[in-house]
N, C-alpha and C positions, 0 to 999 in steps of 0.2 A: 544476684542478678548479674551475673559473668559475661553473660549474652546479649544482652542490650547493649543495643548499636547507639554514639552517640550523634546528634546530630551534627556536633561539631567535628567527630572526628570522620568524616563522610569525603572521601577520595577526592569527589567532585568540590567539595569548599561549598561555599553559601552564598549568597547575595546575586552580585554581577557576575561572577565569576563562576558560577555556575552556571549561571544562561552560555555562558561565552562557551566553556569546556562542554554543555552540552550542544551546542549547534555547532562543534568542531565536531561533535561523534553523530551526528546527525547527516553534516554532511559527508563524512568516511561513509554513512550507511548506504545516502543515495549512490554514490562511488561505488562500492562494493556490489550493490542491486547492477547498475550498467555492468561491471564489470564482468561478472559472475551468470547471470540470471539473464538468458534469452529470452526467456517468456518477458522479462520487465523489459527490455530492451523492445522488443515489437511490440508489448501494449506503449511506452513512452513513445514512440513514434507513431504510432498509428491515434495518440491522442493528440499528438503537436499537429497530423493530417484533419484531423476534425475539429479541432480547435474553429477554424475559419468556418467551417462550415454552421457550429452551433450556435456563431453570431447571424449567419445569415436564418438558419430554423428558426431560432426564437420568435415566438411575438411577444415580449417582454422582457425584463431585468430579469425576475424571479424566474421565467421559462430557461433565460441565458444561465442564470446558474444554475438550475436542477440539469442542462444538459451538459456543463462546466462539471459539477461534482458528481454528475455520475461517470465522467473518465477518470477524474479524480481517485475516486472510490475503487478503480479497478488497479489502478496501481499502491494503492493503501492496502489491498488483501495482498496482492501479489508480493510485496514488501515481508509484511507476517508472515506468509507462507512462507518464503524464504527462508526468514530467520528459523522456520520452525524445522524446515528443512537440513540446513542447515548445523541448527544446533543438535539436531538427530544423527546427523552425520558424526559428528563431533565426537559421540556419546558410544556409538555403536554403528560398525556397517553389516555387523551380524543382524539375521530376521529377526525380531521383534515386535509380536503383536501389537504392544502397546505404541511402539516408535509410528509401526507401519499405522497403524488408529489415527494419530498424530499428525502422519502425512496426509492422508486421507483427508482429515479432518480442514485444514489448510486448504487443499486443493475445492474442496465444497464450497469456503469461503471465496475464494475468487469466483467459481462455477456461477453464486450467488449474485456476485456484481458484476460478474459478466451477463448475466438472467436480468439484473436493472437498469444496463446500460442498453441491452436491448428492446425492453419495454419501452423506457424513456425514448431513446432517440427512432426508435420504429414508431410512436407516438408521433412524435414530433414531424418525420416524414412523411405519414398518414394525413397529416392533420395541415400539412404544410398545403396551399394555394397558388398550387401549380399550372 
């Protein structure tokens, strides 16, 4: 069993110290998303503009977050995509069905919460008592 990983011997260390070293590579990720990523750059901004808004839509806590975490949601795929993007790059900038699938496959995901972001808050505006 040559291949068994141990759990002590694991880059990141164990206990506190792994919480620590990974919300240091957590936040390099948000970093790198701004940095890198225009699409996350206009959905984080265009979420900080509706942010006010979803307090005033609401009629309720639980209304406030489902319209909270469906921006949420849109920068969580956007993230992934990324990374999948990304790491495709990394790998090969030659075509590649499988990569190109990959990509594909990423970009639906966001498609997907961009498709609940606008159910949800087209609800919300529909239904708002104006």
């Amino acid at each position: 069993m040559k291949n068994v990983i141990s759990s002590v011997n694991k880059p990141n260390g164990k206990g506190i110290n792994r919480i620590i070293k990974a919300t240091h590579c957590s936040c390099k990720g948000f970093i790198a998303a701004w940095q890198y990523e225009s699409a996350f750059r206009q959905e984080f901004v265009m979420a900080i503009i509706l942010l006010p808004f979803a307090i005033i839509l609401s009629s309720s806590i639980s209304h406030l977050f489902l319209l909270i975490s469906s921006l949420v949601f849109i920068l969580f795929a956007e993230i992934i995509n990324s990374a999948v993007e990304a790491l495709a790059d990394a790998v090969t900038l030659d075509h590649n069905i499988l990569i190109g699938r990959a990509k594909d496959l990423g970009s639906a995901a966001v498609f997907i919460s961009l498709s609940i972001f606008t159910t949800v808050w087209g609800y919300a505006i529909y239904s708002y008592p104006f």
